[in-house]
C-alpha positions, 0 to 999 in steps of 0.5 A, spaced: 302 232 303 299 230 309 306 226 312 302 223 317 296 220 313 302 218 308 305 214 314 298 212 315 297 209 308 304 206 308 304 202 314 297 199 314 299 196 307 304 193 309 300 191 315 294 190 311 297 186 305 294 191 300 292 197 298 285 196 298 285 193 305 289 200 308 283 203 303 277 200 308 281 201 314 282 209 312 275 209 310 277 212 303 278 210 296 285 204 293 287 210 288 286 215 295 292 210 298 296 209 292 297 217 291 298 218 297 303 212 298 307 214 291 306 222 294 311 219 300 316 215 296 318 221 292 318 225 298 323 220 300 327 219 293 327 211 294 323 206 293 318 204 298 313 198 295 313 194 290 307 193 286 305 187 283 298 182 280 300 177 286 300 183 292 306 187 296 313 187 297 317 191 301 323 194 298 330 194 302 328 201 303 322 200 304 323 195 309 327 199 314 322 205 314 317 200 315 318 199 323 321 206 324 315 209 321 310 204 325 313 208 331 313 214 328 305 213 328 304 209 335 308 216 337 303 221 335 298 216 338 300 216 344 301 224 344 294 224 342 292 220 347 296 222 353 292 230 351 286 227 350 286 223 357 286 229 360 279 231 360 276 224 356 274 218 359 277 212 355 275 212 348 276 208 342 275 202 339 279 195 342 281 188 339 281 183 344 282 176 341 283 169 346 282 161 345 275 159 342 273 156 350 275 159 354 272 166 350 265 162 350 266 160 356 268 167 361 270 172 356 264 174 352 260 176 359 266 180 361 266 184 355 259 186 356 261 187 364 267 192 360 263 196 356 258 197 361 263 200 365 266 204 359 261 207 355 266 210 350 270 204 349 267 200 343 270 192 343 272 186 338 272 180 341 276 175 336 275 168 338 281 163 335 284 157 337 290 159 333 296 164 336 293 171 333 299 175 333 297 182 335 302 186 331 299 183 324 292 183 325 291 190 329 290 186 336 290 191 341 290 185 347 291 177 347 289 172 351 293 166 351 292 160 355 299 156 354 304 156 349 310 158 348 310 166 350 312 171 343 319 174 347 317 181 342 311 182 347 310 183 354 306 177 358 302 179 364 301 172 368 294 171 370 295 164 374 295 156 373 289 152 372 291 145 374 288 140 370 285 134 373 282 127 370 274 128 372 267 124 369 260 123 371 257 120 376 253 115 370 259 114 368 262 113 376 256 108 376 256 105 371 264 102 371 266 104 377 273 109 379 280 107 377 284 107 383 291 108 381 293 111 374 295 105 370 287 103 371 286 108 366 288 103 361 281 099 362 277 106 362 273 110 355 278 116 356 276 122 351 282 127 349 282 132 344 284 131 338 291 133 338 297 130 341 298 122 342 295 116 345 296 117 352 297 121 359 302 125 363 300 125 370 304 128 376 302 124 383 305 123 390 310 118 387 312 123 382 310 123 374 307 117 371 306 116 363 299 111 362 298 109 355 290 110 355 288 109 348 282 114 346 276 110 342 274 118 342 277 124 340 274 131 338 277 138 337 273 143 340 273 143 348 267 144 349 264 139 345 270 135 349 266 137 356 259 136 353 261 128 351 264 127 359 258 130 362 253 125 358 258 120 361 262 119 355 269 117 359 274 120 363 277 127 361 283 131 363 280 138 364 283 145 366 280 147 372 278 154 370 273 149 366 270 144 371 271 148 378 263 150 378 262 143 375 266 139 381 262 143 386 255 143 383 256 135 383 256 134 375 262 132 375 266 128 379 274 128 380 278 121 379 285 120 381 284 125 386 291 125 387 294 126 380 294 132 375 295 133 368 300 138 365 298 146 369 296 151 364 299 159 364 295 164 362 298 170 360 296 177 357 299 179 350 300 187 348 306 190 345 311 194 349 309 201 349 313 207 352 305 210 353 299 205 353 293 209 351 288 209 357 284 204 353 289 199 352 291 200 361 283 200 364 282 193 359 288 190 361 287 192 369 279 190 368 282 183 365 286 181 370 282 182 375 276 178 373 280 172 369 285 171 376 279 170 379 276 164 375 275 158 379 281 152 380 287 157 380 293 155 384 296 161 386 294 168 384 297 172 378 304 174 378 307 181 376 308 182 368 314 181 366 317 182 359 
């Protein structure tokens, strides 16, 4: 039996959810995993997986062997890699995921950058506002801009994005500047769709809830921006979104004094004694370019986790 492929079929069915799924992610045939699986349970003596019309479930073995054969696999791995790194320049395939705006807005031009430095490397960029978990979905790096941080990966800190409440100048024109926060209340104010009436600012006299009332909400970011610049209303905006906007003119800033609520971004991927060299010149070439977008309070920290 080829141990290794076993181990393989094995861990990407639990992963995967089904056998068909680790079939396609092996490029062979259902059976080919369902033998190669049954070939590795009687290796064993004990029951790994449990087959049934409504999909997989890990035995109690089975869940315990799960993890140490995960390792056993990333292990090999990182030998393979550590030897061909030798000679080879970073190869292989990553998956990259990141939130919706900030992927359309910067990370789709930095994964071209990406892939014309490394021409070995092929590169999937997931787009989801949703938190990806890397483990589960074969994520090789996330990027999260704010949120709680999964205490099972390590976080690199890139910077904080103020926020800060920005309009058009039609908008400016027509219905004039607030002039303190709670002016706000007497203003079209545009939020995403999320969350509660109302805003949370920070200013020289400390923090400040406004009860703003939003005639209008959307759920998509850029959709959000896109009604502000058609001088909709005013909108708390992160800086790395409006920075170019503010000094080409096409956004002015309201309430100079006050922030929002900051955002963090960080970067996500497991904990592994050895990343392959793929994963490293990503991770590098990601966090010099997203530290470097504009609007940020201070540069990025070291990772932590």
């Amino acid at each position: 039996m080829d141990t290794l492929r076993a181990l393989s079929a094995f861990v990407l069915s639990v992963d995967l959810g089904s056998l068909s799924g680790a079939a396609r992610a092996l490029d062979t045939t259902q059976p080919t995993v369902s033998k190669l699986v049954a070939g590795l349970e009687r290796s064993l003596g004990v029951r790994l997986l449990r087959r049934a019309a409504t999909g997989l479930s890990l035995t109690h073995e089975g869940q315990r062997f799960h993890e140490r054969a995960r390792r056993v696999l990333e292990d090999y791995g990182d030998a393979v890699a550590d030897a061909r790194e030798q000679v080879q320049q970073p190869q292989g395939l990553l998956r990259v995921s990141a939130p919706v705006t900030m992927g359309q807005r910067y990370l789709n031009a930095m994964a071209v950058e990406f892939l014309r430095l490394h021409p070995e490397i092929q590169l999937e960029l997931v787009l989801d506002d949703r938190f990806v978990d890397p483990r589960e979905e074969r994520i090789d790096v996330s990027l999260r801009v704010g949120g709680a941080l999964p205490p099972d990966l390590v976080a690199r800190h890139l910077g904080t994005w103020p926020r800060v409440l920005v309009a058009s100048p039609d908008y400016v024109a027509l219905r004039g500047k607030p002039r303190n926060p709670q002016d706000l209340v007497a203003h079209d104010y545009l939020r995403y769709a999320a969350g509660d009436d109302g805003v949370l600012l920070s200013g020289p006299d400390g923090p400040v809830a406004v009860p703003v009332r939003s005639r209008y909400r959307v759920n998509n970011a850029v959709a959000l921006l896109d009604s502000v610049l058609a001088g909709a209303g005013i909108s708390l905006q992160p800086t790395w979104m409006v920075a170019d906007l503010l000094a080409e003119g096409r956004l002015v800033r309201v309430l100079g004094r006050h922030t929002g609520p900051a955002q963090d971004v960080h970067l996500l991927y497991a904990p592994r004694r050895h990343q392959p060299l793929r994963v490293r010149v990503l991770v590098d070439f990601l966090a010099q370019r997203v530290a470097g977008l504009p609007g940020a309070a201070r540069k990025p920290a070291a990772p932590v986790g």
